[in-house]
mmCIF file of the N, C-alpha and C atoms, coordinates in Angstrom:
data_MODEL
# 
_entry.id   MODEL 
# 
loop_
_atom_site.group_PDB 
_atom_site.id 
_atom_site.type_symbol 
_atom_site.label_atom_id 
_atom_site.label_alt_id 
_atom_site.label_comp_id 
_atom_site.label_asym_id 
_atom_site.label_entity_id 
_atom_site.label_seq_id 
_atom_site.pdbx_PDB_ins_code 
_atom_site.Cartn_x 
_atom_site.Cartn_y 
_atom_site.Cartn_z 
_atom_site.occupancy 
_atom_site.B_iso_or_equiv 
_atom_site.pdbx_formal_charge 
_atom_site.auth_seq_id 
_atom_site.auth_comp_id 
_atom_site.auth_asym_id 
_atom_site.auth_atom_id 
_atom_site.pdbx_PDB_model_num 
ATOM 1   N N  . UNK A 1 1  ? 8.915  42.936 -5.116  1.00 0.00 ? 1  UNK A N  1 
ATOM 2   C CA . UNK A 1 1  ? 9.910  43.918 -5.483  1.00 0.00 ? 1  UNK A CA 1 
ATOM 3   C C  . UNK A 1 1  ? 11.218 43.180 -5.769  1.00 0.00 ? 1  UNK A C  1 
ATOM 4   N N  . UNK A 1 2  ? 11.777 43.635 -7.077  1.00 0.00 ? 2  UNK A N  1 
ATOM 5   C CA . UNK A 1 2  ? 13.154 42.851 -7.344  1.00 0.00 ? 2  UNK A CA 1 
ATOM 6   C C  . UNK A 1 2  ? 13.678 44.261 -7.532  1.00 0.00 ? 2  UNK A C  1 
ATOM 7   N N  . UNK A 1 3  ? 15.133 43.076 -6.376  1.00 0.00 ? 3  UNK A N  1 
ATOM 8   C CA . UNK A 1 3  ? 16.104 44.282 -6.196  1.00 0.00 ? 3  UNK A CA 1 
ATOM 9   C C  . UNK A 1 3  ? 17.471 44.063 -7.129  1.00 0.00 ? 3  UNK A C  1 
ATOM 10  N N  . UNK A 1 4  ? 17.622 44.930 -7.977  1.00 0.00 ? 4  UNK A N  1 
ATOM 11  C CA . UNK A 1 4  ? 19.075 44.924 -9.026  1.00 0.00 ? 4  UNK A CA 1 
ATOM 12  C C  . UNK A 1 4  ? 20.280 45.702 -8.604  1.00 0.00 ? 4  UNK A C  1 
ATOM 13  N N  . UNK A 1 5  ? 21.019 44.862 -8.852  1.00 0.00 ? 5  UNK A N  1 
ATOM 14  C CA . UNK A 1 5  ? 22.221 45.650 -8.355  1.00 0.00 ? 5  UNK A CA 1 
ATOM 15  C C  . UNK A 1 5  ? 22.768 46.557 -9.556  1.00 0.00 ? 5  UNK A C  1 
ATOM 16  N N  . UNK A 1 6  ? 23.378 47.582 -8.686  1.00 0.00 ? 6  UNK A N  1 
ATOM 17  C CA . UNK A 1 6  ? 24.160 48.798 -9.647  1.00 0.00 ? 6  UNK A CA 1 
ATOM 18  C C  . UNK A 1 6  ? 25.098 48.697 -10.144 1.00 0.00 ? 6  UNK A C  1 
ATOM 19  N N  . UNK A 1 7  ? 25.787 48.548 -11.409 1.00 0.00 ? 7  UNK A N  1 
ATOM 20  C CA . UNK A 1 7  ? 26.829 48.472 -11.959 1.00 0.00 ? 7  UNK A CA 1 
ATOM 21  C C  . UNK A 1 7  ? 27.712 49.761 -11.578 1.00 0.00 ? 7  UNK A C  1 
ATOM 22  N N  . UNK A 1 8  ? 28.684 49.492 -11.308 1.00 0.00 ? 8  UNK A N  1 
ATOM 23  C CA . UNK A 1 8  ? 29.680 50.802 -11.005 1.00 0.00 ? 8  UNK A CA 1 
ATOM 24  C C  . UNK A 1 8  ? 29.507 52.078 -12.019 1.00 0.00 ? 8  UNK A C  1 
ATOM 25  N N  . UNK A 1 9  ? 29.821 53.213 -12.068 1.00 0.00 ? 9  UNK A N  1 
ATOM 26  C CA . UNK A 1 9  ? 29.750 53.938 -13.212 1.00 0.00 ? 9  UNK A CA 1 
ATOM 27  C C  . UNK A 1 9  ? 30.925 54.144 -13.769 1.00 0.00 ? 9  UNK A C  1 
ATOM 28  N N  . UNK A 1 10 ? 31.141 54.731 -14.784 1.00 0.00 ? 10 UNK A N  1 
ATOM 29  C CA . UNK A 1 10 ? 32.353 54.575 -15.802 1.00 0.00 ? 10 UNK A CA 1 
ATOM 30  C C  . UNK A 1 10 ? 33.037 56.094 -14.805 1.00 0.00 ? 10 UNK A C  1 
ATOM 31  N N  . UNK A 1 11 ? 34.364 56.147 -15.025 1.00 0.00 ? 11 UNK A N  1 
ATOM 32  C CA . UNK A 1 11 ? 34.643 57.407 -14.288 1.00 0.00 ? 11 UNK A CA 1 
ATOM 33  C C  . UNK A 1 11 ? 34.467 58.860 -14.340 1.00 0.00 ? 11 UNK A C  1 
ATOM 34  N N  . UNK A 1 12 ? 34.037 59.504 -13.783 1.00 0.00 ? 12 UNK A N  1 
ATOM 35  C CA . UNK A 1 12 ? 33.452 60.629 -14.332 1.00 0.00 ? 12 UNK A CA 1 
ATOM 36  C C  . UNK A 1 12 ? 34.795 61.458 -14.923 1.00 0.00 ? 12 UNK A C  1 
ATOM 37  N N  . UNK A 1 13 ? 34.551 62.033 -15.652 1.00 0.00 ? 13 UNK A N  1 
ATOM 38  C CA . UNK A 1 13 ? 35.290 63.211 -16.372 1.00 0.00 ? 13 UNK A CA 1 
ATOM 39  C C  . UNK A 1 13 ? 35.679 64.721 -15.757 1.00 0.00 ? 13 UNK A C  1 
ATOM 40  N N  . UNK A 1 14 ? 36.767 64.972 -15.301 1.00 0.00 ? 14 UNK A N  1 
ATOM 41  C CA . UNK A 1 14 ? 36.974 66.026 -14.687 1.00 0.00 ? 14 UNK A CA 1 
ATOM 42  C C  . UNK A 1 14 ? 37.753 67.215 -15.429 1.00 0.00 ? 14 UNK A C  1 
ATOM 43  N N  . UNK A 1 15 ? 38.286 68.221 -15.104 1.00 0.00 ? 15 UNK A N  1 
ATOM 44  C CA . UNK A 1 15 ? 38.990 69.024 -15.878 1.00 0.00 ? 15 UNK A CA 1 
ATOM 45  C C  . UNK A 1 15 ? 40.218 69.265 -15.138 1.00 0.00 ? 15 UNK A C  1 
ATOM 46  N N  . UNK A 1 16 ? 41.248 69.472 -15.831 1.00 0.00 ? 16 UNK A N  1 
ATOM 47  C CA . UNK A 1 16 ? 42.880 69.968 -15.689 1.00 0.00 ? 16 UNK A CA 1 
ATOM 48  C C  . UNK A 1 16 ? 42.574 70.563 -14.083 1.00 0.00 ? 16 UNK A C  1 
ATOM 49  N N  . UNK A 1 17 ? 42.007 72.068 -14.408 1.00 0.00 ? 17 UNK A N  1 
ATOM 50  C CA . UNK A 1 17 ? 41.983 72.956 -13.456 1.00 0.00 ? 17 UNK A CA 1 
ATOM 51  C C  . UNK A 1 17 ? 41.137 72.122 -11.656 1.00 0.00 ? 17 UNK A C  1 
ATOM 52  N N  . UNK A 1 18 ? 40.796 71.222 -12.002 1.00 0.00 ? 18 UNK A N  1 
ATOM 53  C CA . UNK A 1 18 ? 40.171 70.129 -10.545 1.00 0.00 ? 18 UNK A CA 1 
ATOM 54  C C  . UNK A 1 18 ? 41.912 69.476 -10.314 1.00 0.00 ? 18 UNK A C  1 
ATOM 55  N N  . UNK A 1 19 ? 42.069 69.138 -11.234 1.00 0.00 ? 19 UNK A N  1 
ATOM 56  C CA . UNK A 1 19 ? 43.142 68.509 -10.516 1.00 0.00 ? 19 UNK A CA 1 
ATOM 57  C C  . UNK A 1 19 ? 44.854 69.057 -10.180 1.00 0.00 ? 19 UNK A C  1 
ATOM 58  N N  . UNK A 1 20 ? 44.733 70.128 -10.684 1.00 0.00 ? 20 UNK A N  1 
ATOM 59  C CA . UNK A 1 20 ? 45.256 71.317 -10.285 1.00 0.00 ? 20 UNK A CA 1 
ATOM 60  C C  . UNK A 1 20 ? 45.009 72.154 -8.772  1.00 0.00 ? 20 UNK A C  1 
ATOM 61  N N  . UNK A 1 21 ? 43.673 71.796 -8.897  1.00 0.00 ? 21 UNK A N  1 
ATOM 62  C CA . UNK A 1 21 ? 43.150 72.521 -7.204  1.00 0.00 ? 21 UNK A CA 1 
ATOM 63  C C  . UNK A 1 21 ? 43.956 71.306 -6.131  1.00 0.00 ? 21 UNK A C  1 
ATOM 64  N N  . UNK A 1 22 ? 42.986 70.329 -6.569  1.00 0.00 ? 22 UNK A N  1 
ATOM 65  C CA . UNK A 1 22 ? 43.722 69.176 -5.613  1.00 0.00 ? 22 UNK A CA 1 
ATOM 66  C C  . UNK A 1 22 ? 45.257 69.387 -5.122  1.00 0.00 ? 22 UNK A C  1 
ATOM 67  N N  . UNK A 1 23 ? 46.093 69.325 -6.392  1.00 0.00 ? 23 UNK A N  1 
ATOM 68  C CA . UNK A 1 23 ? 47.535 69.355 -6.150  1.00 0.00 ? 23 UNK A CA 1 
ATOM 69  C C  . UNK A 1 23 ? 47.918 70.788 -4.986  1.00 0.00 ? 23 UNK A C  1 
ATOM 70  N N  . UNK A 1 24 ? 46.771 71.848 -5.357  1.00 0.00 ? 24 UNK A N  1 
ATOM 71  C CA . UNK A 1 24 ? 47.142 73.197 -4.477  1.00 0.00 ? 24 UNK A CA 1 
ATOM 72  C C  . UNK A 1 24 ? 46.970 73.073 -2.605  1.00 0.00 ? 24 UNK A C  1 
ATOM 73  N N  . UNK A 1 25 ? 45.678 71.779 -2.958  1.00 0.00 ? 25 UNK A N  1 
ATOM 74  C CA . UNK A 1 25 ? 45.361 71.973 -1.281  1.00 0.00 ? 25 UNK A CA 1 
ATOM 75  C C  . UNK A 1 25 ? 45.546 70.474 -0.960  1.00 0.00 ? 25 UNK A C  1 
ATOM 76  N N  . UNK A 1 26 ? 46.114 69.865 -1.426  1.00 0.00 ? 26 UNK A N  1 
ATOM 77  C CA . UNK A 1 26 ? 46.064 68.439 -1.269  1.00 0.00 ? 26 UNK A CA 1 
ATOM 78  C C  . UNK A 1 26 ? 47.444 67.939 -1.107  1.00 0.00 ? 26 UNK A C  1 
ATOM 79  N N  . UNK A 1 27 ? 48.123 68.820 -1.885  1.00 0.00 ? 27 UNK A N  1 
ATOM 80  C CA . UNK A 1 27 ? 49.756 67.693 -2.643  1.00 0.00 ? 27 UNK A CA 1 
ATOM 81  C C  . UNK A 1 27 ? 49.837 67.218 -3.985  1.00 0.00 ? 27 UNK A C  1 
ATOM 82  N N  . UNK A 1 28 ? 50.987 66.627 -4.095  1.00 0.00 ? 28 UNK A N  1 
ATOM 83  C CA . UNK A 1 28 ? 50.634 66.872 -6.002  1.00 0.00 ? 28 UNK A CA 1 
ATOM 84  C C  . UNK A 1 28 ? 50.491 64.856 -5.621  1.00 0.00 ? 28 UNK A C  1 
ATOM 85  N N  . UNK A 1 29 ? 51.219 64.252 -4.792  1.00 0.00 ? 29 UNK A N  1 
ATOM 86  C CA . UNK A 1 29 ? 50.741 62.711 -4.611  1.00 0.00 ? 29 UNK A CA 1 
ATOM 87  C C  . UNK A 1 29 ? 49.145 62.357 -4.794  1.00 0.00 ? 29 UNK A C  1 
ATOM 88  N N  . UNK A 1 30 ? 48.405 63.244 -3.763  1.00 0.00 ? 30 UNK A N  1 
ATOM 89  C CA . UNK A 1 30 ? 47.419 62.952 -3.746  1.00 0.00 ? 30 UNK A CA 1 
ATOM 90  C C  . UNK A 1 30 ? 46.200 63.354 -5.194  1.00 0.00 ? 30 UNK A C  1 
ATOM 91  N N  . UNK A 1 31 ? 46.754 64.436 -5.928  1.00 0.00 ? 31 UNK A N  1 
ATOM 92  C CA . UNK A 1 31 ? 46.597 64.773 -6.925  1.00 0.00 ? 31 UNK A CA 1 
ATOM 93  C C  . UNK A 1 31 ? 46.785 63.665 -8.078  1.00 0.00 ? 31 UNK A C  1 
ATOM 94  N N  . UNK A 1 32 ? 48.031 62.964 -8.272  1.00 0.00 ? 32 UNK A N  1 
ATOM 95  C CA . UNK A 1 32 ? 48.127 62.175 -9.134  1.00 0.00 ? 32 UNK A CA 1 
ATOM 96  C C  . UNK A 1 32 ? 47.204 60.402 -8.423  1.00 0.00 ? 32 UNK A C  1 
ATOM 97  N N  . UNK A 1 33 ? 47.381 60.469 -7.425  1.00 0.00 ? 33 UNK A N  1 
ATOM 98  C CA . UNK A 1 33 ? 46.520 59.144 -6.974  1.00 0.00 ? 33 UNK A CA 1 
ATOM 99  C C  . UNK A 1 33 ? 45.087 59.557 -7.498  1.00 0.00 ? 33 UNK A C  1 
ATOM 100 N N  . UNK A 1 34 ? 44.441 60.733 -7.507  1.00 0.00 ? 34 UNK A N  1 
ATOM 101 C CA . UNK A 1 34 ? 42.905 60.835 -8.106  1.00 0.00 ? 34 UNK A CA 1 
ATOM 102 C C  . UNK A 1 34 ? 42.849 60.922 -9.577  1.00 0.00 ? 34 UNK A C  1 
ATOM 103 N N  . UNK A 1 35 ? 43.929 61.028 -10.292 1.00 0.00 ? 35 UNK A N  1 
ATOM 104 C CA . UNK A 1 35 ? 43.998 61.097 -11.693 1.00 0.00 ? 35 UNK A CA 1 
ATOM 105 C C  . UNK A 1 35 ? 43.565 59.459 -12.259 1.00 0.00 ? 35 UNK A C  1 
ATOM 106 N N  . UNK A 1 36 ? 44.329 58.407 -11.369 1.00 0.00 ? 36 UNK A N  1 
ATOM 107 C CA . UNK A 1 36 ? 44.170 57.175 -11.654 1.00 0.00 ? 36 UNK A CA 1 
ATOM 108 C C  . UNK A 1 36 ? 42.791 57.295 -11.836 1.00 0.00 ? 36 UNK A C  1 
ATOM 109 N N  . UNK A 1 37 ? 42.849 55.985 -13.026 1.00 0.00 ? 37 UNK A N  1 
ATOM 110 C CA . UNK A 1 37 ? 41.491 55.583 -13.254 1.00 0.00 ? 37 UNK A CA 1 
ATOM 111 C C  . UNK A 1 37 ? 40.495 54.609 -12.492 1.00 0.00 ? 37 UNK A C  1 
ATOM 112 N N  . UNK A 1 38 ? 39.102 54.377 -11.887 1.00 0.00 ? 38 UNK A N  1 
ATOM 113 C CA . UNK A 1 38 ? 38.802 54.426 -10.914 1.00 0.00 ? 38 UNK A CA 1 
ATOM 114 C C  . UNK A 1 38 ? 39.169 53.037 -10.324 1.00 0.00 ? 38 UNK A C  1 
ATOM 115 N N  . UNK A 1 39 ? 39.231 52.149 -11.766 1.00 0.00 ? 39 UNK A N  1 
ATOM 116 C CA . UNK A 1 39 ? 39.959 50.770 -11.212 1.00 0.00 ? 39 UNK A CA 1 
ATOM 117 C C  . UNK A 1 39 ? 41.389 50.761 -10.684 1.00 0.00 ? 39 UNK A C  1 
ATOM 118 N N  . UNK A 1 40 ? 42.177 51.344 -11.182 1.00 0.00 ? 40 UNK A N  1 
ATOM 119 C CA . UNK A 1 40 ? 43.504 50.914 -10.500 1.00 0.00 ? 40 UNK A CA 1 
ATOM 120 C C  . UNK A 1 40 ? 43.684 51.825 -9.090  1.00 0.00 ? 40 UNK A C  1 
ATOM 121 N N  . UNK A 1 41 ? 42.948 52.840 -8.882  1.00 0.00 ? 41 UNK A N  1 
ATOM 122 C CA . UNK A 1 41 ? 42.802 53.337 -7.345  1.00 0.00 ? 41 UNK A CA 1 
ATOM 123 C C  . UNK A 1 41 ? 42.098 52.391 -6.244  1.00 0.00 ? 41 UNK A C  1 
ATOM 124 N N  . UNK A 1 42 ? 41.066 51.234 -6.547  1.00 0.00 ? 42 UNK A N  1 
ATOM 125 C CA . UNK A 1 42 ? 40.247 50.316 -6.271  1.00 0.00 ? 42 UNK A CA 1 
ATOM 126 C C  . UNK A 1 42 ? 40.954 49.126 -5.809  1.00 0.00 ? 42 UNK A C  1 
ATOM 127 N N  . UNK A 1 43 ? 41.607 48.625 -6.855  1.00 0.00 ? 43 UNK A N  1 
ATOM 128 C CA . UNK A 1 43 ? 42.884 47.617 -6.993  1.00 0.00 ? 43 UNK A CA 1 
ATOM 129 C C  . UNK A 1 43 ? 44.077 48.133 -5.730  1.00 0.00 ? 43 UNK A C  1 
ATOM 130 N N  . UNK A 1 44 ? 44.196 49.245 -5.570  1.00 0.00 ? 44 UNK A N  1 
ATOM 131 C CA . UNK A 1 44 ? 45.580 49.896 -4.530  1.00 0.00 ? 44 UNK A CA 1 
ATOM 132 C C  . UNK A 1 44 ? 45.094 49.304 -3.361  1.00 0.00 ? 44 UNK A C  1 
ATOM 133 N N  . UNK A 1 45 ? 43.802 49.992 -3.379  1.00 0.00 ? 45 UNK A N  1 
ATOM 134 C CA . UNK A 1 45 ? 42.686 49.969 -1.785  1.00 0.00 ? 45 UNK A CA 1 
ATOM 135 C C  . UNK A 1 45 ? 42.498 48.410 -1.240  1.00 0.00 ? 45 UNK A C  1 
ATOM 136 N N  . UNK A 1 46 ? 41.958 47.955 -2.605  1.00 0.00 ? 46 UNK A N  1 
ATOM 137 C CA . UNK A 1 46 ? 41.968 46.241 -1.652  1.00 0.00 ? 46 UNK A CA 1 
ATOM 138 C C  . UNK A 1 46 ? 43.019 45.615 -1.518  1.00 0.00 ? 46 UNK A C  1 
ATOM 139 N N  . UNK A 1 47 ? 44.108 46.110 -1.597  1.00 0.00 ? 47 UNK A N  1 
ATOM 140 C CA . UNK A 1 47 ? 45.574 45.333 -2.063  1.00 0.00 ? 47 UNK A CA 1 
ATOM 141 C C  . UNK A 1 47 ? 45.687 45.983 -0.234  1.00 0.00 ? 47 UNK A C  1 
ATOM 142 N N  . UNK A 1 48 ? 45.803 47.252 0.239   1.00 0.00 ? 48 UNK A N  1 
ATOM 143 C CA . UNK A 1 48 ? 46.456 47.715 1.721   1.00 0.00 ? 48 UNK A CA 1 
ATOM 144 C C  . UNK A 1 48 ? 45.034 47.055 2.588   1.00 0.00 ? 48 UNK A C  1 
ATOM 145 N N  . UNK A 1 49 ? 44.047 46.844 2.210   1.00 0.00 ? 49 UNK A N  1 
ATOM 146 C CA . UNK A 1 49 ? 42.736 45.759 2.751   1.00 0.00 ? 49 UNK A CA 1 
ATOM 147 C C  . UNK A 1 49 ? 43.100 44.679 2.836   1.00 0.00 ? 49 UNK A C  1 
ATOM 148 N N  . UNK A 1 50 ? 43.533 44.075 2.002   1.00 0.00 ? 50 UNK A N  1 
ATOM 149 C CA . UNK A 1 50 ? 43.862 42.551 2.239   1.00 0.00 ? 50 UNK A CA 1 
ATOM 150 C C  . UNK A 1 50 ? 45.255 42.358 3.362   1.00 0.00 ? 50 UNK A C  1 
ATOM 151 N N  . UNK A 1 51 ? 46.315 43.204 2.743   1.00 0.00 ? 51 UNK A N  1 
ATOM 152 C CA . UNK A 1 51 ? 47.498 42.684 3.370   1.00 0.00 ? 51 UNK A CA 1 
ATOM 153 C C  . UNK A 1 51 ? 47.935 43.421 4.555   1.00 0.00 ? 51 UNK A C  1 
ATOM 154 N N  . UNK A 1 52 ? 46.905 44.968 5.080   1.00 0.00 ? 52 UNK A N  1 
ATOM 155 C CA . UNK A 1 52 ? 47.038 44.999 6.812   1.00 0.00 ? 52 UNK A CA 1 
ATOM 156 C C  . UNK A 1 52 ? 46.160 45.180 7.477   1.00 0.00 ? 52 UNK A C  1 
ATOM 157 N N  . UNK A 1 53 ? 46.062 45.442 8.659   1.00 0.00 ? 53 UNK A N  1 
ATOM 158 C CA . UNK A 1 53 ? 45.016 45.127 9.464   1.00 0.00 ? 53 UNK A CA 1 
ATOM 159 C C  . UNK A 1 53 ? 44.043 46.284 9.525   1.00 0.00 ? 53 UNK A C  1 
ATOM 160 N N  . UNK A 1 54 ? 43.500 47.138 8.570   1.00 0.00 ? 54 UNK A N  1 
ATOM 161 C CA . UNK A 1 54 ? 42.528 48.321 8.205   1.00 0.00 ? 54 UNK A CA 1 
ATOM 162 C C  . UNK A 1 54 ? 41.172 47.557 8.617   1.00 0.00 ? 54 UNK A C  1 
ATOM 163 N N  . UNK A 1 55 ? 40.437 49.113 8.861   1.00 0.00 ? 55 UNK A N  1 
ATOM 164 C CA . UNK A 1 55 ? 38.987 49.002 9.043   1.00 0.00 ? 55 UNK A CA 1 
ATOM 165 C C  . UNK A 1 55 ? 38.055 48.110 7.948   1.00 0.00 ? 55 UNK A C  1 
ATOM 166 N N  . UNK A 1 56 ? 36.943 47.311 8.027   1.00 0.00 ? 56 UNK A N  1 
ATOM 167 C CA . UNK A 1 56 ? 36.490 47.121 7.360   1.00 0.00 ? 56 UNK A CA 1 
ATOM 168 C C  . UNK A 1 56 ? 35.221 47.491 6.124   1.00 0.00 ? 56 UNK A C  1 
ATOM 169 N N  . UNK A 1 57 ? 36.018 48.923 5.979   1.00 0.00 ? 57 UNK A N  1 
ATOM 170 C CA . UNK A 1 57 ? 35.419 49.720 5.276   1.00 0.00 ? 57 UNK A CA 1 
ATOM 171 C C  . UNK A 1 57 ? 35.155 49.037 3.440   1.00 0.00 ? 57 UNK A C  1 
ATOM 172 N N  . UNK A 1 58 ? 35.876 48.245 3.101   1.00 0.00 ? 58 UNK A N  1 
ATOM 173 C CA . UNK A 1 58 ? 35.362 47.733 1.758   1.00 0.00 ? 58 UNK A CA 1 
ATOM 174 C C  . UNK A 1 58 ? 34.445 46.416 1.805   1.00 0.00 ? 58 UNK A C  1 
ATOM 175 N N  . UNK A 1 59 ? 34.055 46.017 3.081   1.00 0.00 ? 59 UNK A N  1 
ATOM 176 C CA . UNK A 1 59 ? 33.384 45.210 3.327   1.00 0.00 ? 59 UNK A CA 1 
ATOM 177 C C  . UNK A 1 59 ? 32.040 45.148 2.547   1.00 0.00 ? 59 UNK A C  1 
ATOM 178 N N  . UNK A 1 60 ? 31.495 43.950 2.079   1.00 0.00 ? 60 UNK A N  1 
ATOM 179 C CA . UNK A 1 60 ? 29.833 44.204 1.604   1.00 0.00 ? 60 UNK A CA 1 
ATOM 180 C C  . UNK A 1 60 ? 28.859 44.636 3.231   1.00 0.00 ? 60 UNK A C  1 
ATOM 181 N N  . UNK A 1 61 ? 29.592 43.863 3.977   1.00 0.00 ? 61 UNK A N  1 
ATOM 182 C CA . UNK A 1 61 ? 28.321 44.120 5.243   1.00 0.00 ? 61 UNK A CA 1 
ATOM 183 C C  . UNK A 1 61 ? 29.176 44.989 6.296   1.00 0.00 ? 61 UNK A C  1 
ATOM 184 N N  . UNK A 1 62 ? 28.735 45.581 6.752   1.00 0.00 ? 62 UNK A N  1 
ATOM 185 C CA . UNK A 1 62 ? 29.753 46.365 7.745   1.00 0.00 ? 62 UNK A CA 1 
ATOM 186 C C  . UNK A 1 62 ? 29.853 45.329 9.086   1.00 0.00 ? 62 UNK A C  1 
ATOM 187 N N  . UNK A 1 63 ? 30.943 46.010 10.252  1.00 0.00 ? 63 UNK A N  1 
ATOM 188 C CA . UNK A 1 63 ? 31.399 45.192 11.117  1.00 0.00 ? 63 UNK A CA 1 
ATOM 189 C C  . UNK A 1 63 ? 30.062 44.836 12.424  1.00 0.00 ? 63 UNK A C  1 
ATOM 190 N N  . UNK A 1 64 ? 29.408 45.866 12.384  1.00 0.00 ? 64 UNK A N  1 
ATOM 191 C CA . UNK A 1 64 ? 28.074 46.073 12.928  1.00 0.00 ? 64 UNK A CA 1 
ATOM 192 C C  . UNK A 1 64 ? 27.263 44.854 12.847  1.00 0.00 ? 64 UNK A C  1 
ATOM 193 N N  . UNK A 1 65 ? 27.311 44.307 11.275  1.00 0.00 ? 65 UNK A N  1 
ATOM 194 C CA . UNK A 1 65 ? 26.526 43.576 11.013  1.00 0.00 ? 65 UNK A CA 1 
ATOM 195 C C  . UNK A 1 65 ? 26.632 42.321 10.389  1.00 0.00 ? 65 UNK A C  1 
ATOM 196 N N  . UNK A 1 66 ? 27.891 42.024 11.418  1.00 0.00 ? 66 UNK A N  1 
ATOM 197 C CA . UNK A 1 66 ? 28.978 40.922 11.568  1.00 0.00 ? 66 UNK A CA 1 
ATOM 198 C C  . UNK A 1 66 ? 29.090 40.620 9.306   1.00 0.00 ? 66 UNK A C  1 
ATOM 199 N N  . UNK A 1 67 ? 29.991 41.272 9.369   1.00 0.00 ? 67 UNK A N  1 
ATOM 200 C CA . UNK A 1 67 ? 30.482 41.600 7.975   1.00 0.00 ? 67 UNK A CA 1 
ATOM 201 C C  . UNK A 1 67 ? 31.884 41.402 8.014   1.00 0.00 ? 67 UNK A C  1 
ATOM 202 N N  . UNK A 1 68 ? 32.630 41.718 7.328   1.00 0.00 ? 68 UNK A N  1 
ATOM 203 C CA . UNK A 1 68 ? 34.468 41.560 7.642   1.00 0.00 ? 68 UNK A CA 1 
ATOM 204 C C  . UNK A 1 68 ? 34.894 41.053 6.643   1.00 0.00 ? 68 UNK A C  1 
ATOM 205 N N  . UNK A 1 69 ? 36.441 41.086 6.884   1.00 0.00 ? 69 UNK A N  1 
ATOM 206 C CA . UNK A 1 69 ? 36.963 39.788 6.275   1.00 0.00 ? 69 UNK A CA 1 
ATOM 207 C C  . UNK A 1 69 ? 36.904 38.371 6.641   1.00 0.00 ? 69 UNK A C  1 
ATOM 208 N N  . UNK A 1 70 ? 37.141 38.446 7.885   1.00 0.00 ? 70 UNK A N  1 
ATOM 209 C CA . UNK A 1 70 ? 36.871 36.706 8.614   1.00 0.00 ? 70 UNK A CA 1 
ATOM 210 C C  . UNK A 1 70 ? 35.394 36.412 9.115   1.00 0.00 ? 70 UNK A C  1 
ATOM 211 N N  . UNK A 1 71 ? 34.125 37.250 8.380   1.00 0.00 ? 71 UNK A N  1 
ATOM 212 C CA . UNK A 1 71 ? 33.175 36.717 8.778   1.00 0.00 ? 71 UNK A CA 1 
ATOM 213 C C  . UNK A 1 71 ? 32.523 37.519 7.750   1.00 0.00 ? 71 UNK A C  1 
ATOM 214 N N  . UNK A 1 72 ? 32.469 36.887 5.853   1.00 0.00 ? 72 UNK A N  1 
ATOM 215 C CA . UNK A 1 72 ? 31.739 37.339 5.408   1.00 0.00 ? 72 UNK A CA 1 
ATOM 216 C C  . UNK A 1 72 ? 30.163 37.549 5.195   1.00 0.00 ? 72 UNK A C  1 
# 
């Protein structure tokens, strides 16, 4: 069995009125942070990953399974 990895998908396409809801129950910040396109929301995330001390949630291996930053 060969295993292939998944290419990310292109961003899905949403409508006005989604991101309109968001802004209603969300905030209009958090509204415009999901508008970004999926790379520069990605780019934000590993940027507050790298430079403070957050969970190692973007990790390839989780912390469980001695994964991290200081123990890739």
């Amino acid at each position: 069995m060969k295993i292939v990895p998944v290419e990310p998908k292109s961003d899905p396409e949403y409508s006005e009125e989604y991101y309109e809801h968001l802004a209603r129950t969300m905030g209009e910040e958090k509204a415009a942070w999901a508008r970004l396109p999926r790379a520069e929301r990605e780019k934000e995330l590993r940027w507050y990953h790298e430079h403070f001390n957050t969970p190692d949630d973007l990790a390839e291996w989780p912390p469980e399974l001695d994964g991290g930053v200081w123990n890739p």
